[in-house]
C-alpha positions as a Markdown table, in Angstrom:
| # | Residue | x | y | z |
|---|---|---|---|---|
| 1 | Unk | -34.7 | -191.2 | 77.6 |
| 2 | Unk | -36.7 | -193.2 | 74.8 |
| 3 | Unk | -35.2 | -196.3 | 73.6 |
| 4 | Unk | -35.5 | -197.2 | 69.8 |
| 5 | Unk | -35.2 | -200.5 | 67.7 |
| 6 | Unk | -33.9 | -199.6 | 64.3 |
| 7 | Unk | -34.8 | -201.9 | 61.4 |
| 8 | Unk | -34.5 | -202.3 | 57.3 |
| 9 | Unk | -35.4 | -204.1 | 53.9 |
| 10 | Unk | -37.7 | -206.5 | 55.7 |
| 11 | Unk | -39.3 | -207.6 | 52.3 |
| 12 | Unk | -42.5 | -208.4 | 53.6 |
| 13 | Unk | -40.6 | -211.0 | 56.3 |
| 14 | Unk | -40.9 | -210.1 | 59.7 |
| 15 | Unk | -38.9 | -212.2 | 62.1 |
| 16 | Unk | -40.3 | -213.1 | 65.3 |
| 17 | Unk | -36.7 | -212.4 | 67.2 |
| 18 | Unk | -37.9 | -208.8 | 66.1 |
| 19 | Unk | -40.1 | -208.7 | 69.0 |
| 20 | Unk | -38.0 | -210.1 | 71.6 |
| 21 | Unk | -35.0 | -207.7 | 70.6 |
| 22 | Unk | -37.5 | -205.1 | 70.6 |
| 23 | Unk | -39.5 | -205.7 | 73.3 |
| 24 | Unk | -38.1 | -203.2 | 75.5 |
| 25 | Unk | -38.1 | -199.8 | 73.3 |
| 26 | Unk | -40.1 | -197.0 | 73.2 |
| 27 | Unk | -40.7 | -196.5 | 69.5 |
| 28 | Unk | -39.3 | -198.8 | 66.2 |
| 29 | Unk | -38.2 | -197.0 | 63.1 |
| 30 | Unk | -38.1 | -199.1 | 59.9 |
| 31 | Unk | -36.2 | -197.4 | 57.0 |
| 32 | Unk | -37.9 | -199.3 | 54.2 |
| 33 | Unk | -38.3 | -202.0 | 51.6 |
| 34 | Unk | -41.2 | -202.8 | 54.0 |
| 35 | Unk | -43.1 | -205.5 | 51.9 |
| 36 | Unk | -46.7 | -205.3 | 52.9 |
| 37 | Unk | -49.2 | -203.8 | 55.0 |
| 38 | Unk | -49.4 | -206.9 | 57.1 |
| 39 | Unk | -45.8 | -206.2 | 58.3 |
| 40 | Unk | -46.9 | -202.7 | 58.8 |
| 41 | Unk | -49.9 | -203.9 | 60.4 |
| 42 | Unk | -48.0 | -205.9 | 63.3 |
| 43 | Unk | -45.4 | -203.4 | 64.3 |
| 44 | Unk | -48.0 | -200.9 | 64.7 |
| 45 | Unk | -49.5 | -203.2 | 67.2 |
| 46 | Unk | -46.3 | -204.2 | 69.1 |
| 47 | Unk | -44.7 | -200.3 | 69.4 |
| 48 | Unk | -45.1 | -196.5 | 68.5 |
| 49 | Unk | -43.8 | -196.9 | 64.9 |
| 50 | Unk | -42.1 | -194.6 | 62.3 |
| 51 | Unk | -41.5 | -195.9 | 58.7 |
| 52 | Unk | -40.9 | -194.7 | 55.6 |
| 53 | Unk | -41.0 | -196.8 | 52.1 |
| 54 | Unk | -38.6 | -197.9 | 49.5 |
| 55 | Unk | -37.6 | -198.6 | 46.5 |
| 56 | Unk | -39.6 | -202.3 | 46.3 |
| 57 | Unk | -42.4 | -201.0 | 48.0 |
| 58 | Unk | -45.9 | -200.8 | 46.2 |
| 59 | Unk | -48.4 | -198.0 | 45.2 |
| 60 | Unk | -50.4 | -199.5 | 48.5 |
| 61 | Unk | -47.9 | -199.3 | 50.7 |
| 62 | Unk | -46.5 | -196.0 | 49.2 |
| 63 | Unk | -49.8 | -194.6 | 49.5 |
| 64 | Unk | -50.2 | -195.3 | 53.7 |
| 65 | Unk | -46.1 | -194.0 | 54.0 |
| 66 | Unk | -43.9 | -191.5 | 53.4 |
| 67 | Unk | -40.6 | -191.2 | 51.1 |
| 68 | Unk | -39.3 | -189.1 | 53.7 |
| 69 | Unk | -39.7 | -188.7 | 57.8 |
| 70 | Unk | -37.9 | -185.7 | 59.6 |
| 71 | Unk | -38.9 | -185.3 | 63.4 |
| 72 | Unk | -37.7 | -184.7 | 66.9 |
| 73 | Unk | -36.8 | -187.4 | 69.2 |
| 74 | Unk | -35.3 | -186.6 | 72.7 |
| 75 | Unk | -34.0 | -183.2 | 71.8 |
| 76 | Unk | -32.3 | -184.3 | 68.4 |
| 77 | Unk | -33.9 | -184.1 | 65.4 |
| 78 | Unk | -33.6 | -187.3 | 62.9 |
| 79 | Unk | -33.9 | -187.5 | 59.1 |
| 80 | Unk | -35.0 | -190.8 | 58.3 |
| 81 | Unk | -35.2 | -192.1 | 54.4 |
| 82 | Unk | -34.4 | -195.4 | 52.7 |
| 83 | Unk | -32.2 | -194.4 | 50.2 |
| 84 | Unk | -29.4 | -191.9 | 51.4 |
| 85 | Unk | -26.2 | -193.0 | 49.3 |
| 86 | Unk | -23.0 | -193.6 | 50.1 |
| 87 | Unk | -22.4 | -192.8 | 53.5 |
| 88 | Unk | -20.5 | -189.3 | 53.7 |
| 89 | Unk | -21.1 | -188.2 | 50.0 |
| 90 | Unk | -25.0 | -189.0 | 49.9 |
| 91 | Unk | -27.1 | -188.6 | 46.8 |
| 92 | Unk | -28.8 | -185.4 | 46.2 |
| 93 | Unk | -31.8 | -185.2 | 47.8 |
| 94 | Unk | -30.3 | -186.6 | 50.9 |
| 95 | Unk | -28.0 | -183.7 | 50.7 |
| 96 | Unk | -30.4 | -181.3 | 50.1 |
| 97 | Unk | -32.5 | -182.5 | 53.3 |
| 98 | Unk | -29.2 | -182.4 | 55.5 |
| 99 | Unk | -28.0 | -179.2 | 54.1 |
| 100 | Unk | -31.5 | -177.3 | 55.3 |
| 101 | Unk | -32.6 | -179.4 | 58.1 |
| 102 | Unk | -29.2 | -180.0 | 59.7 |
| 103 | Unk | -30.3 | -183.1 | 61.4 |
| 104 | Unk | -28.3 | -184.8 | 63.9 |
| 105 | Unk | -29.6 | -188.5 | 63.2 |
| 106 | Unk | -29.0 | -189.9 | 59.9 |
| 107 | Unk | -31.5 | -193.4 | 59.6 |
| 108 | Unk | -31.4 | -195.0 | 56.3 |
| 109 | Unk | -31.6 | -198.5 | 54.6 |
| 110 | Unk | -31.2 | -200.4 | 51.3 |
| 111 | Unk | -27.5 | -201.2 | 50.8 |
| 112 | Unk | -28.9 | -203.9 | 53.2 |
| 113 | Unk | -25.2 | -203.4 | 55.1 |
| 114 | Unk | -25.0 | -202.5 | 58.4 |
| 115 | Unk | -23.0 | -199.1 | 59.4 |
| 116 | Unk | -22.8 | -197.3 | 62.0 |
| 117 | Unk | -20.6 | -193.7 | 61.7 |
| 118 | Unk | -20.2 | -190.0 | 62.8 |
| 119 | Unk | -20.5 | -188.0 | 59.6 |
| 120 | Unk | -17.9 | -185.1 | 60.8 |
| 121 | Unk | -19.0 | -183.1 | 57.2 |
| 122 | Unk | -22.5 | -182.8 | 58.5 |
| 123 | Unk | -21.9 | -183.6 | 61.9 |
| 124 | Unk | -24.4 | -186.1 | 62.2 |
| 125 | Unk | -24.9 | -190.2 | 63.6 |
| 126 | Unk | -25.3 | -192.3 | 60.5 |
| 127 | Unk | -27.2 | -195.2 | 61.0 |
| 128 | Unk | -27.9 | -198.2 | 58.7 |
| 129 | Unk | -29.6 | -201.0 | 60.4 |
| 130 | Unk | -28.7 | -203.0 | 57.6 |
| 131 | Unk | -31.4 | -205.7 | 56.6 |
| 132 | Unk | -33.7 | -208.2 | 58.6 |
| 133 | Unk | -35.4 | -209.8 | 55.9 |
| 134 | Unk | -34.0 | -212.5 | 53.9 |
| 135 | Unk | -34.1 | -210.9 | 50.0 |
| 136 | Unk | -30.9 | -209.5 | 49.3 |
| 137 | Unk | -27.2 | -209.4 | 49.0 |
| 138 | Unk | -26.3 | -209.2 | 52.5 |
| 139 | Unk | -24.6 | -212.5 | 54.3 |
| 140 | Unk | -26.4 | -211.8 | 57.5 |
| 141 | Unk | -29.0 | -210.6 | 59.0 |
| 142 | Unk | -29.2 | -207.4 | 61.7 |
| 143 | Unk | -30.9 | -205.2 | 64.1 |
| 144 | Unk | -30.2 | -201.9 | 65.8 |
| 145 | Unk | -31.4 | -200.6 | 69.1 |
| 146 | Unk | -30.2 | -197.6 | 71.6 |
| 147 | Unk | -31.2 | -195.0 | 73.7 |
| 148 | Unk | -31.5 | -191.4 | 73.6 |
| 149 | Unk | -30.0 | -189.6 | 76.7 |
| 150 | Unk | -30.2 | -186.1 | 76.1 |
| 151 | Unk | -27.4 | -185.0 | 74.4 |
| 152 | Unk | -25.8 | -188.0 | 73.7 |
| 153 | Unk | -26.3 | -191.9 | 72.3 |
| 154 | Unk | -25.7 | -194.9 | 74.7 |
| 155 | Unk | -26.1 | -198.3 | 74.8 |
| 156 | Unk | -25.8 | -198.9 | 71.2 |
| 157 | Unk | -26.5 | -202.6 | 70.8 |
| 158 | Unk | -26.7 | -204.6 | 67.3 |
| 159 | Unk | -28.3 | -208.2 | 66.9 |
| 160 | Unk | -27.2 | -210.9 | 64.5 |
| 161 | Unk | -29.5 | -213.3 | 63.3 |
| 162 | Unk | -28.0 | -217.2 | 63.7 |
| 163 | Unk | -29.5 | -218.0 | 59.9 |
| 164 | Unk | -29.7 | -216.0 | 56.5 |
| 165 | Unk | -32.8 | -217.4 | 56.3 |
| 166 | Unk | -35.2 | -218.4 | 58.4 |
| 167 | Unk | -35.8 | -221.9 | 57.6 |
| 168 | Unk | -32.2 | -223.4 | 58.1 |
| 169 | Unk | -31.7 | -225.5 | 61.2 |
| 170 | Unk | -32.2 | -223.5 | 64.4 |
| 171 | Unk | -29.6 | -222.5 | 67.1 |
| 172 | Unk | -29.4 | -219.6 | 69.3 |
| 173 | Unk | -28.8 | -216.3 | 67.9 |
| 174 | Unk | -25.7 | -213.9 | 68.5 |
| 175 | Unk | -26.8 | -211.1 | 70.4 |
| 176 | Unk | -23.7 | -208.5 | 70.1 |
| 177 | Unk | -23.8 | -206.2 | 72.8 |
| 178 | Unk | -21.4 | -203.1 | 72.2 |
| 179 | Unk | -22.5 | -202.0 | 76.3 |
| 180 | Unk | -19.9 | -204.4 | 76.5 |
| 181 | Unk | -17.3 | -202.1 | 74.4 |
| 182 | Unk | -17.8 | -199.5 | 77.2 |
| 183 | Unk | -20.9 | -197.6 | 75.2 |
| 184 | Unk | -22.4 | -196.7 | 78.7 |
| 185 | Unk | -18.8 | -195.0 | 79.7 |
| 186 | Unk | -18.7 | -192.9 | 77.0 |
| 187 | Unk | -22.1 | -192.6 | 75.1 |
| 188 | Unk | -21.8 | -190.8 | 71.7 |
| 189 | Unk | -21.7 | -187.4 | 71.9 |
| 190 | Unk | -23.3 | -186.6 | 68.3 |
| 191 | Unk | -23.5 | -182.6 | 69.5 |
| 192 | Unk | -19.8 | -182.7 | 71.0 |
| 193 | Unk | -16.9 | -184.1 | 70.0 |
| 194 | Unk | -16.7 | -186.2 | 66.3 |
| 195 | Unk | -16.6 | -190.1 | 66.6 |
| 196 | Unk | -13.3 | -191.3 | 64.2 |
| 197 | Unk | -12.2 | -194.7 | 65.2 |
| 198 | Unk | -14.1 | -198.1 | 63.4 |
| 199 | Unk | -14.0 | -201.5 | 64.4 |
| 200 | Unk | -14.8 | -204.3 | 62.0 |
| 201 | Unk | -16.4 | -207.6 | 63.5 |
| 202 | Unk | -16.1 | -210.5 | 61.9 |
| 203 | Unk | -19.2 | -213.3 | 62.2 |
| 204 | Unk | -16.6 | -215.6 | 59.7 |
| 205 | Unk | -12.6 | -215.1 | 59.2 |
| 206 | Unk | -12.3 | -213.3 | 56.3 |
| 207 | Unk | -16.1 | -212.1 | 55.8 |
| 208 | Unk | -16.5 | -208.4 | 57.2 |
| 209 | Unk | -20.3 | -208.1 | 58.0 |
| 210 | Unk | -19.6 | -205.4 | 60.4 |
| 211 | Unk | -18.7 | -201.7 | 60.2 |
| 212 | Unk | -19.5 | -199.8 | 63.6 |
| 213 | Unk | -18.4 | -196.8 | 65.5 |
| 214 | Unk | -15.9 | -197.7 | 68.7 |
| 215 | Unk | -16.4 | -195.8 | 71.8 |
| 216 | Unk | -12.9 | -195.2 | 73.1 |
């Protein structure tokens, strides 16, 4: 039953609440805009790593990673890249991987939004970590982690940063834990029944940051 930490679009800025959100998993999968082989350097030390470059990344970094990871993890097999498309629709060589792979775990980055969704289409777990840098669009920063039982996904757990960027004043960070949302009661069964229902959380009225699968 491995446990993984999912992260994104770092941009050469790794966060030391990385590790502590982290520290229990079995493996971390970064889905790119990695920033340097320092960053790569670290997370190979902390964990069993799997990463895959983007768009911002180098002829270096390109040159120790892959565009591309597709592998087996606890019976399911996982397509990882950083730039899928839009979630359901995906550009075409995401597509074209899905449509000859048939993966049941979709990880990918870049939009730097988090999104967690069952694809019913391709009947697969989407999941974009969104990003844990500070370069970008995105009004907060986020982490993924969960655990692979078997068949199924549980304790699904996603990890707000207090500040866009890490030198504003400090206070303690807002760990969202969706165990809390009943995730252990009903884990998601990504090779059973579809996930449909979404829930939105909101860090600020008015200012959606959130869009994540609901276990009902």
């Amino acid at each position: 039953m491995p446990k993984i930490g999912v992260l994104s679009d770092t941009h050469g800025y790794l966060d030391p609440q990385v590790f502590s959100f982290f520290k229990d998993c079995d493996e971390i999968w970064h889905a790119g805009d990695i920033g340097s082989l320092e960053l790569i350097d670290s997370l190979i030390a902390f964990k069993s790593l799997r990463i895959v470059h983007g768009n911002i990344d180098d002829h270096i970094i390109q040159r120790e990673t892959n565009r591309d990871l597709l592998f087996n993890c606890g019976g399911h097999l996982v397509f990882m890249t950083h730039i899928a498309g839009p979630f359901g629709s995906y550009n075409a060589h995401t597509r074209k991987y899905v449509m000859e792979n048939n993966p049941r775990i979709l990880i990918c980055g870049h939009s730097h939004l988090l999104k967690i969704a069952y694809d019913q289409k391709y009947q697969l777990l989407y999941i974009n970590p969104g990003a844990c840098g500070f370069k970008g669009v995105h009004q907060v920063r986020t982490l993924v982690r969960f655990q692979i039982n078997n068949k199924d996904i549980s304790g699904m757990e996603i990890y707000e940063f207090a500040n866009r960027f890490p030198n504003m004043a400090n206070r303690e960070d807002e760990h969202i834990d969706t165990k809390r949302k009943a995730v252990d009661k009903t884990a998601f069964p990504i090779c059973n029944k579809p996930i449909s229902s979404l829930f939105v959380r909101e860090k600020t009225p008015g200012k959606s940051y959130l869009d994540i699968v609901r276990i009902l």
